[in-house]
N, C-alpha and C positions, 0 to 999 in steps of 0.2 A: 401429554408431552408430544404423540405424535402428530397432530394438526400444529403446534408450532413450531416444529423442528421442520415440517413439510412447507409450510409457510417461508422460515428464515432460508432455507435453502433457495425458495423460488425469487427471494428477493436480490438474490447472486442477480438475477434477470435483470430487474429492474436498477442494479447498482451501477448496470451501462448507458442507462439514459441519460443525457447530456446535462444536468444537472452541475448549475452553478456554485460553491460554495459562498456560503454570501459570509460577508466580514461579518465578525464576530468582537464583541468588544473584548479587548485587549486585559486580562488579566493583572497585576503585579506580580512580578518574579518572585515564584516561592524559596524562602531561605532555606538555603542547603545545607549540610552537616559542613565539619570543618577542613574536614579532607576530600568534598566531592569537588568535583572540575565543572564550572559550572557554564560550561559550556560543552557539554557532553548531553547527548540526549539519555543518554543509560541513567545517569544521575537524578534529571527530573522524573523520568519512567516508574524509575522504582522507589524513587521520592511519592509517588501518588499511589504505588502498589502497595505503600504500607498503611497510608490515609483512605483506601476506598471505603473500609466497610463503617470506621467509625468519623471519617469527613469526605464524602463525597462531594462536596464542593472545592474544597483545598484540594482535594486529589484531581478534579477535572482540572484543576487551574496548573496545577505539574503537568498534566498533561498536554493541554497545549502548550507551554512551554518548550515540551518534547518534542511536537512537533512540528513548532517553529527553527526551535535551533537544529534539526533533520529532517526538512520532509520529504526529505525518498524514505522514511520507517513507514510501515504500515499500523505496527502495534502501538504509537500510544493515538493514529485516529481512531482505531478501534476501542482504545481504553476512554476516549471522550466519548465516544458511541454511547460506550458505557456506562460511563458518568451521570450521562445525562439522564438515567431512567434510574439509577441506584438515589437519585437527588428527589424520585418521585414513584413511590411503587404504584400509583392509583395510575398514572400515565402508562406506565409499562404493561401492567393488566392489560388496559385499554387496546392500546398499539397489538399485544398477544391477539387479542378478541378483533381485531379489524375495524376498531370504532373509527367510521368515515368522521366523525365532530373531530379526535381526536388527531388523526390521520393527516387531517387540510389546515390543523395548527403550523403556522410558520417557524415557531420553535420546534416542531417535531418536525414537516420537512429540509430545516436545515441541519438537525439534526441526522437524517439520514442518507443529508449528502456525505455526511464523513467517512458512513459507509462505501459510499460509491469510490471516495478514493482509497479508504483502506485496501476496500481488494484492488484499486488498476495498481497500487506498490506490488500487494503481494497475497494474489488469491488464496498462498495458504496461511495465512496470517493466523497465527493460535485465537482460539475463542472462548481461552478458561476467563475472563472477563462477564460473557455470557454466561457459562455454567455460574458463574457467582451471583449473576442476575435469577435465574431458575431458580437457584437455592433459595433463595431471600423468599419463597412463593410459601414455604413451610408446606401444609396441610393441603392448600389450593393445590399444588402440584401432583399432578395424576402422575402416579409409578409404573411404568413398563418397561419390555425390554429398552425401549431407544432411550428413554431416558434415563437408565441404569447406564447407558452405553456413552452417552454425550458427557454425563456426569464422571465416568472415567476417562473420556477424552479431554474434561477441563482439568482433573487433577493431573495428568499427564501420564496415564493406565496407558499408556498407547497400544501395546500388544493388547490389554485384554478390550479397550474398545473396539478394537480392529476384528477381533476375533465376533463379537457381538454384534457389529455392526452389519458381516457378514454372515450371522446364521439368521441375520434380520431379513438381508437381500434374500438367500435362499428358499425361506418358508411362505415368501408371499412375491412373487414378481410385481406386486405394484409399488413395494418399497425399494424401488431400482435405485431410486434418486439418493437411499440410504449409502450408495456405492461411492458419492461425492465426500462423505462424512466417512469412508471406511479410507477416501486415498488421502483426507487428511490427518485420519490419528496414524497412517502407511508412513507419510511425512515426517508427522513429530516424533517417528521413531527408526529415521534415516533410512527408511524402507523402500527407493526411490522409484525401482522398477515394479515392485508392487501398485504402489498408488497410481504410475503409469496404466496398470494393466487395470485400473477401476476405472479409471479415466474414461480410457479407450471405449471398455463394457459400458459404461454410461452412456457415450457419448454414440454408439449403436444402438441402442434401446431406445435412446429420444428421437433420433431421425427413423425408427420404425415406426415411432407413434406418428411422426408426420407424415408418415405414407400412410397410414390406416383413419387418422382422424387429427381435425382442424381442432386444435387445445384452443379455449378460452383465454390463454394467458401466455405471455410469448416467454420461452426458454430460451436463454442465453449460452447455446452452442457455442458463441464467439468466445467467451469469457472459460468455458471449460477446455477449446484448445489453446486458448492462451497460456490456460494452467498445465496443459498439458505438456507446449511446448520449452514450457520453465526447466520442468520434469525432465524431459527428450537432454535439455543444455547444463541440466547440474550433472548428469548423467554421461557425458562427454558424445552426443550424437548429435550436433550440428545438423547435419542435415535429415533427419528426423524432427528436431525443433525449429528446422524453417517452414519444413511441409506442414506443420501445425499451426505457427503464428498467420502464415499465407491464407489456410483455410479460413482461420479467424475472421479475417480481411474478406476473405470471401463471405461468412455471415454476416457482418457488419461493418461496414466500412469506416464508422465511427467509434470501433475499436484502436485506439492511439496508441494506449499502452503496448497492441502487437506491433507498430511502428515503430516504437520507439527500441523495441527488442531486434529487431530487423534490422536498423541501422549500429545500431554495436555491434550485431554480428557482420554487417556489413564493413564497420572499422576494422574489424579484426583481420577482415579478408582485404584490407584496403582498398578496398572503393569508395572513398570518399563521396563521390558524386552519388551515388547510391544512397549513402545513409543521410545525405545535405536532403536529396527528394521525399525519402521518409520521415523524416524530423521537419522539411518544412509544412509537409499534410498534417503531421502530429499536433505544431503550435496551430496551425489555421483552427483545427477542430477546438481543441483546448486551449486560448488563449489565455486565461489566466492561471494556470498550469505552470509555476515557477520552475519545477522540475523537469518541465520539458524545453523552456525558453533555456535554461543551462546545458541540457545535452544538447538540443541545435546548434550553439556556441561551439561546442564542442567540434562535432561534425563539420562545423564550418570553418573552425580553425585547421583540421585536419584538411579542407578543398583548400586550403591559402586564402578564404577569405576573410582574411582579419576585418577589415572594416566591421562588416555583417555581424564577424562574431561576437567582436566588441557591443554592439546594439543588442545582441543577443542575451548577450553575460550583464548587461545594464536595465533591460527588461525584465530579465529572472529576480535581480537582484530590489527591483522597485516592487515585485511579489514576494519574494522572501529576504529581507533586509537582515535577516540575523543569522543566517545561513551562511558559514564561511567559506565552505569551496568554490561559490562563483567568483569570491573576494581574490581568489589565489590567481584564476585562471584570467582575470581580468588585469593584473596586476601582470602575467604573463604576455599576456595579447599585449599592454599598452608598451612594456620595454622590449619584444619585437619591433614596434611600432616607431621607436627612439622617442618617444613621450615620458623621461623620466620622474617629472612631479606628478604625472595621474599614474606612471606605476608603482613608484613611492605611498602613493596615497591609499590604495588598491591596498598595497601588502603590510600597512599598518592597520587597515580594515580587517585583513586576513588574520593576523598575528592578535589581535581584540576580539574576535572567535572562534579560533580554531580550539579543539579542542585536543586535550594534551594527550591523545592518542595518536593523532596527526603530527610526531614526533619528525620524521623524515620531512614531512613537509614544511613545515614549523620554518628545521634548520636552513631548507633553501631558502627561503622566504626572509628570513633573518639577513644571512648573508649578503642576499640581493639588495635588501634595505639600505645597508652595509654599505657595499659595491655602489647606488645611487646617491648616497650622501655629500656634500660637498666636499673633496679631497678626499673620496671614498674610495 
């Protein structure tokens, strides 16, 4: 268990390389029970959490559902991750063992683009999906402390992984990187300045290696202060999580996700022109990044420039069509605009996906209908 838990970690690295998600053939909508909302990503999610271990194919198909209809979630790209190896244990073997045949399959590297965007949502995205995958190995699977340890971080042990994970780091300094997997079970058990404080110790230990010696395989320093600066902002330290996402930027410049963190924080502090600069580097790198073509919009509405942002919320939305919130905010921009049939049109879009948590929003959205109607 410990060469692939050393392996999945190192692939955080590689999860930042610019990596297309290529279209993927389009599923049919799995039927829902009779009270689910079915246009709630929670709904499909756990629609597929209950189909993984006995249909992993109907379960991958809820999942991309999931997220289509949200894709700022992290967890159900991860549960297609998933999917997609619970659909073929001889693949996943393989992929564990580094098989280059297996490896250069198109199916498998589009497969692990999904990865690449599970973590730019949310580096700590749970990964009892994976522990479910290890399970499935029966007898093949070698037992040691990490993987007693991974195995309580997928049931949601978080203390006692956290505890494990950390008498791992101590007995051997080269299981340093075990520190990434200790600030994530830190995480799942709202532990925040702890997992901060693995971070950090990580994120000192790799930059020593690169004073002492040129590694074979390049470490994504960017991606752990990213995750770090998440930490610094749940944590209410702003300016501790800008000095983090910055560095980011300073490893990678093709870090986006730190861009995209920058200009909200930048909203917040109202500089509009700030977070318009950020969010336009962010789309240039990621252009078919739907998620990012809508906070641009955003940002842009915030500088006054509607035009732009219009173009922006009509770009996200020709990437993600099933996706309600650009529906709303595009429906906003166009009755600004005094364009009432394209805001009308916009928020009958909105209202045919919003999901019935989006209660508040729903009711303006309604009323605006309302208000544009003729004699409204």
């Amino acid at each position: 268990m410990r060469k692939p838990l050393i392996r999945l970690v190192l692939a955080m690295a590689a999860a930042l390389l610019p990596v297309a998600l290529a279209a993927q053939a389009q599923p049919p909508r799995p039927s829902l029970g009779r009270n689910a909302d079915p246009n709630d990503w929670e709904a499909y999610f756990e629609h597929g959490q209950r189909l993984f271990d006995r249909s992993p194919a109907q379960a991958a198909a809820s999942f991309y559902w999931a997220s289509r209809v949200d894709p700022t979630r992290a967890e159900p790209l991860f549960a297609r991750w998933a999917a997609f190896f619970k659909q073929d244990y001889g693949t996943w073997l393989a992929y564990l063992e580094g098989d280059q045949e297996i490896l250069r399959r198109a199916n498998v590297i589009e497969n692990e683009a999904l990865l690449t965007w599970a973590y730019r949502r949310n580096p700590f995205v749970h990964r009892g999906f994976e522990a479910a995958l290890f399970s499935g190995l029966g007898r093949r699977l070698r037992w040691d402390g990490a993987t007693a340890a991974f195995m309580e971080y997928g049931r949601g042990d978080f203390p006692d992984a956290a505890q494990e994970f950390g008498r791992l780091v101590r007995s051997n300094e080269r299981n340093v990187r075990f520190r990434y997997w200790r600030a994530l079970a830190f995480v799942g058990g709202s532990q925040l300045d702890s997992a901060a404080a693995e971070l950090t110790h990580l994120l000192d230990a790799l930059r020593a290696e690169d004073a002492q010696v040129v590694r074979y395989h390049y470490e994504s320093k960017a991606l752990i202060e990213y995750a770090l600066g998440l930490l610094h902002e749940a944590a209410g330290r702003p300016a501790e999580a800008r000095r983090a996402w910055e560095r980011a930027l300073e490893e990678d410049l093709s870090m986006y996700p730190a861009r995209a963190v920058l200009a909200r924080l930048a909203l917040r502090e109202r500089k509009a022109a700030e977070a318009v600069e950020h969010m336009a580097q962010a789309v240039e790198i990621a252009p078919g990044d739907g998620v990012m073509q809508y906070e641009y919009g955003n940002a842009l509405m915030s500088a006054s420039r509607r035009d732009d942002a219009i173009a922006a919320y009509q770009r996200a939305l020709q990437l993600e069509p099933h996706w309600a919130d650009p529906y709303l905010r595009l429906g906003v921009a166009f009755d600004n605009a005094q364009e009432p049939g394209k805001a009308a049109a916009a928020y009958r879009a909105y209202l045919e996906r919003a999901p019935r948590r989006q209660a508040t929003e729903i009711q303006r959205a309604t009323q605006r209908l309302a208000a544009l109607a003729p004699g409204g």
